[in-house]
C-alpha beads as a LAMMPS data file, in Angstrom:
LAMMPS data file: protein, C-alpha beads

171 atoms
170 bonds

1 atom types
1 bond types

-500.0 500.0 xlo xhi
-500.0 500.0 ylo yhi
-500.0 500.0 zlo zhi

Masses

1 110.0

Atoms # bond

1 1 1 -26.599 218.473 254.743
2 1 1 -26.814 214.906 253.592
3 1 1 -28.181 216.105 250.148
4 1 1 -25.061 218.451 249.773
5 1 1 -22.655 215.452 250.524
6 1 1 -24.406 213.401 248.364
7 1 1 -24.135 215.662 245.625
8 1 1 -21.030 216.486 245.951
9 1 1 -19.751 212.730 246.006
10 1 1 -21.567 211.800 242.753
11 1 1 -20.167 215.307 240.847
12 1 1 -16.578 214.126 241.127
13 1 1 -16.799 210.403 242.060
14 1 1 -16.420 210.252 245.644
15 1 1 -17.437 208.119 248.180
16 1 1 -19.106 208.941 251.720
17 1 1 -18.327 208.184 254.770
18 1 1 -20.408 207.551 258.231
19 1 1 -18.326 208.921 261.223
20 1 1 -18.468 208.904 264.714
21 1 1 -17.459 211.125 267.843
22 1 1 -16.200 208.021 270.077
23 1 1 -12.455 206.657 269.628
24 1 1 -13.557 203.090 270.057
25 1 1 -16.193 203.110 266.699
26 1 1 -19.429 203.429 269.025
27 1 1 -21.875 204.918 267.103
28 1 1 -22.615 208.224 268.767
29 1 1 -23.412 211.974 267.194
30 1 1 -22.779 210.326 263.660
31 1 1 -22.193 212.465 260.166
32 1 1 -21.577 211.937 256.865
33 1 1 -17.924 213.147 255.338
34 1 1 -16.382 212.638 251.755
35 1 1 -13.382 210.987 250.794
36 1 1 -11.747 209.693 247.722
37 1 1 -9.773 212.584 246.413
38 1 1 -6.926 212.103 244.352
39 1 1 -4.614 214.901 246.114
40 1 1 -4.915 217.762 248.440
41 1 1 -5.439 219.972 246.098
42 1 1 -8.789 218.591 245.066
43 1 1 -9.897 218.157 248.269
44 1 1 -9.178 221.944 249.145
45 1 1 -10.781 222.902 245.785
46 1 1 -14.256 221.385 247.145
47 1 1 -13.767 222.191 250.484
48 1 1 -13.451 226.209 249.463
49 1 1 -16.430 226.061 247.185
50 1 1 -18.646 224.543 249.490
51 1 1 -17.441 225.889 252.933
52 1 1 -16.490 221.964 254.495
53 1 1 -13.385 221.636 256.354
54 1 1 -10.387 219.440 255.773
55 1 1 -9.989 216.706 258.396
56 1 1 -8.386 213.650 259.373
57 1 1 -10.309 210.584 259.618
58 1 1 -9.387 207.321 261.615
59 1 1 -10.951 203.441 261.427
60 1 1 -9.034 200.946 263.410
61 1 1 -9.496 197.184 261.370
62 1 1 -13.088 195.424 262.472
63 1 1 -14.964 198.987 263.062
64 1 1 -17.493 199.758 260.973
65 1 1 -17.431 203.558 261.093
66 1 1 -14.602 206.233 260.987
67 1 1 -13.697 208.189 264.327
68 1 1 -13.969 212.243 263.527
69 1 1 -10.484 212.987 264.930
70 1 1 -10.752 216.794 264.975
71 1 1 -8.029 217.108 263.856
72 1 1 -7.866 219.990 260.545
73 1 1 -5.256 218.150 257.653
74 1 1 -3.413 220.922 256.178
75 1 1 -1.464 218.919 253.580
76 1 1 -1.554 215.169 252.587
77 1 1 -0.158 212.109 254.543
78 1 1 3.768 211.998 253.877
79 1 1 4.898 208.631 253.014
80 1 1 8.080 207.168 254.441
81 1 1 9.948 204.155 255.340
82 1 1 9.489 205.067 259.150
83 1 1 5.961 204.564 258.832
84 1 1 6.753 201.006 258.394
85 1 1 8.556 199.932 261.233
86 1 1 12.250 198.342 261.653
87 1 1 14.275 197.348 258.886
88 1 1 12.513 199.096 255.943
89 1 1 14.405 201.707 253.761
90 1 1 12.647 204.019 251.235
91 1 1 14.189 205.346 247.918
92 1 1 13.159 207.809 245.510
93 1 1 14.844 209.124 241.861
94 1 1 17.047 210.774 243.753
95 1 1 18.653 207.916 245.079
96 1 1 19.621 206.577 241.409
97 1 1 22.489 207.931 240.976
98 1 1 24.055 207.052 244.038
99 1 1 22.470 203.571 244.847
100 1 1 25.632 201.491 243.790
101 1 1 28.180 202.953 246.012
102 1 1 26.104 203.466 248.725
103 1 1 23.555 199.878 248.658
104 1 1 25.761 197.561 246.983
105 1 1 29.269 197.786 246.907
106 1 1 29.899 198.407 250.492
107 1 1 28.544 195.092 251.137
108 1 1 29.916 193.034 248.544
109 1 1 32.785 191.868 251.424
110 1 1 30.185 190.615 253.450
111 1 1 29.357 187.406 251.287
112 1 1 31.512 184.026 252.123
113 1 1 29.505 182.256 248.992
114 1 1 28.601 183.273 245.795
115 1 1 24.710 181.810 246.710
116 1 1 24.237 184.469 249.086
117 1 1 26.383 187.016 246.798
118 1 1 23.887 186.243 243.676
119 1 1 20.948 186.569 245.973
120 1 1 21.934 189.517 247.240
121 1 1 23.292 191.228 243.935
122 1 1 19.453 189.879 242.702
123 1 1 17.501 192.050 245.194
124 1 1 19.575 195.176 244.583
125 1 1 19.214 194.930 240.948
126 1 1 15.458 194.424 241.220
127 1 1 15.022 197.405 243.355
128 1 1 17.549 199.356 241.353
129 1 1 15.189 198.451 238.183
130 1 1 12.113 199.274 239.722
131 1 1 13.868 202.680 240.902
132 1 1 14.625 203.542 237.077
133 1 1 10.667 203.110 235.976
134 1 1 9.309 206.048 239.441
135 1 1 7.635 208.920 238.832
136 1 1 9.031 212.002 240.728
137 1 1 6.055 211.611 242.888
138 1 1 6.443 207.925 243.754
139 1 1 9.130 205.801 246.548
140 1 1 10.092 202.509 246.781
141 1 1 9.852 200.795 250.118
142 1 1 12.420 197.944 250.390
143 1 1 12.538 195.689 253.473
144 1 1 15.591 193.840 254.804
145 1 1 16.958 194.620 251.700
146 1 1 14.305 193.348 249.634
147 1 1 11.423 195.005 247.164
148 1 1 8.860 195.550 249.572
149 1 1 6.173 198.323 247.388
150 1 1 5.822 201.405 245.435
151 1 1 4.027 203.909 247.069
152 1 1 2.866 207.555 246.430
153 1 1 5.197 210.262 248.071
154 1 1 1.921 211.882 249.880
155 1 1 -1.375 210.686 249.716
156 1 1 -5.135 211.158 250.751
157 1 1 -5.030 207.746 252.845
158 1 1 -2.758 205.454 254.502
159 1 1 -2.919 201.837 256.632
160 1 1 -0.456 201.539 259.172
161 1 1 -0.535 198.799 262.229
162 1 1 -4.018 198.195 262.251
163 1 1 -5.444 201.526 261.416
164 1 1 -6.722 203.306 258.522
165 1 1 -6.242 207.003 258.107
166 1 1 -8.091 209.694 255.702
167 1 1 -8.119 212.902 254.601
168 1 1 -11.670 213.908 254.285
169 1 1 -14.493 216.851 254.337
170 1 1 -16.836 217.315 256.798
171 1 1 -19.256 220.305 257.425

Bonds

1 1 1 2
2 1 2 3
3 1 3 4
4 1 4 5
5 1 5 6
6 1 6 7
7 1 7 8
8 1 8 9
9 1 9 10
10 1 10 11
11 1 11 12
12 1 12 13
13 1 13 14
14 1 14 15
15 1 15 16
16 1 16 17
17 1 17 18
18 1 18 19
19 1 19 20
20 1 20 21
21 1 21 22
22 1 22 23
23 1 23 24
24 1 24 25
25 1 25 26
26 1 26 27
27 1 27 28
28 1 28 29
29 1 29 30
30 1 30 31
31 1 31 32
32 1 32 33
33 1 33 34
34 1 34 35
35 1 35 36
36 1 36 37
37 1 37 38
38 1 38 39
39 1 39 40
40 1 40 41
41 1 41 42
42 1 42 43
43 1 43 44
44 1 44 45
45 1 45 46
46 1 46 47
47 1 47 48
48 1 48 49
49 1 49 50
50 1 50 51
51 1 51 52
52 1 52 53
53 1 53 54
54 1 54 55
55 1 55 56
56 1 56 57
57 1 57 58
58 1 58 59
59 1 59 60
60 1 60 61
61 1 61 62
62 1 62 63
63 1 63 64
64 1 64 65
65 1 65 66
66 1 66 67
67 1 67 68
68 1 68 69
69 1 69 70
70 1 70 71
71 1 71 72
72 1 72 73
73 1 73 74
74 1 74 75
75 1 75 76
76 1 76 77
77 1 77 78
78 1 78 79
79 1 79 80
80 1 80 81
81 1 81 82
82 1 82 83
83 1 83 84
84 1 84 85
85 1 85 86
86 1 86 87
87 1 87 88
88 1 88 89
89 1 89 90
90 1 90 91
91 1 91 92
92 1 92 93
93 1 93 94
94 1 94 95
95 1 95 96
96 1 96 97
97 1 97 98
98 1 98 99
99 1 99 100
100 1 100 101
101 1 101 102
102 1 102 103
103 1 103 104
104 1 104 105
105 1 105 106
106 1 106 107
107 1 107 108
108 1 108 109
109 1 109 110
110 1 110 111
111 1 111 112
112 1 112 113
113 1 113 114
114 1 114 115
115 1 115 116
116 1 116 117
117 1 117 118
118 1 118 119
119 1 119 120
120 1 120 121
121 1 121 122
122 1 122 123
123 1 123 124
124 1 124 125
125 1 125 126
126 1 126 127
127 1 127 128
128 1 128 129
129 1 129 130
130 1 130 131
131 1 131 132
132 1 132 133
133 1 133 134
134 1 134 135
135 1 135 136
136 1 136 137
137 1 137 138
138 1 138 139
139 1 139 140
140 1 140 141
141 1 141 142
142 1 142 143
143 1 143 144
144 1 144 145
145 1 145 146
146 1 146 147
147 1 147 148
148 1 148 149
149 1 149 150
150 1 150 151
151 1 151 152
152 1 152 153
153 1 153 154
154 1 154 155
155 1 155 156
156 1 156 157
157 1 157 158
158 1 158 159
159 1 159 160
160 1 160 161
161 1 161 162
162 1 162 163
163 1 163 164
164 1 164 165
165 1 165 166
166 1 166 167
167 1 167 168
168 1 168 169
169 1 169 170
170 1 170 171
């Protein structure tokens, strides 16, 4: 099965994986998976062709191997501004239009000082900017008001709090 994988990763540039059965990163019952794809689609592609199936992988920081959830991944990770934690917003192209009167001018009565006014009318106008150059496929995370990333709508992998999360095939 190795020799498949292996195959398969050098074809189309993807990278193998070592996983594990046990939650906590003890090695036990360990295979090889593939991961690396670009989107779900590619991953479904390979998947079909070769008979693997699509799962979700998990690595918490410090472990050296991925846990095999078990879990089947149906679609890609959907990124949001929840994924974050407090006091993160997420915009897209949609939000263009709009962003003025709903981001900025409500709050220009907050400000006692033009300092904090210029600050604040900064930040907006950098995330406004960086709104204009996203793809349709593509989100801006802010937080507390402030440019925090651009991220991918959906992707094959994620970090959040510690853990790492993939979309992967196994056979």
């Amino acid at each position: 099965m190795y020799e498949l994988l292996e195959h398969i990763s050098c074809q189309n540039g993807l990278e193998i994986i070592e996983t594990t059965s046990e939650r906590n990163g003890y090695p036990a019952n360990l295979r090889k998976a593939i991961i690396g794809f670009e989107n779900f689609e590619e991953a479904e592609k390979i998947a079909n062709e070769y008979n693997l199936s699509i799962e979700i992988f998990t690595k918490r920081d410090g472990q050296q191997l991925y846990y095999r959830t078990g879990n089947k991944a149906y679609e890609p990770f959907k990124n949001s501004a929840d994924n974050y934690g407090d006091n993160y917003d997420g915009f897209t192209v949609e939000d263009i239009d709009n962003f003025y009167e709903e981001e900025v001018k409500p709050r220009i009565e907050e400000f006692d000082n033009f300092d904090d006014l210029s600050t604040f009318i900064e930040n907006k106008k950098e995330i406004f900017e960086k709104l204009e150059l996203l793809d349709e496929d593509e989100m801006i995370i802010t937080c507390e008001g402030r440019y925090h990333e651009t991220v991918p709508k959906a992707s094959m992998s994620c970090c959040f709090d510690t853990t790492t999360k993939v979309i992967g095939l196994i056979k």
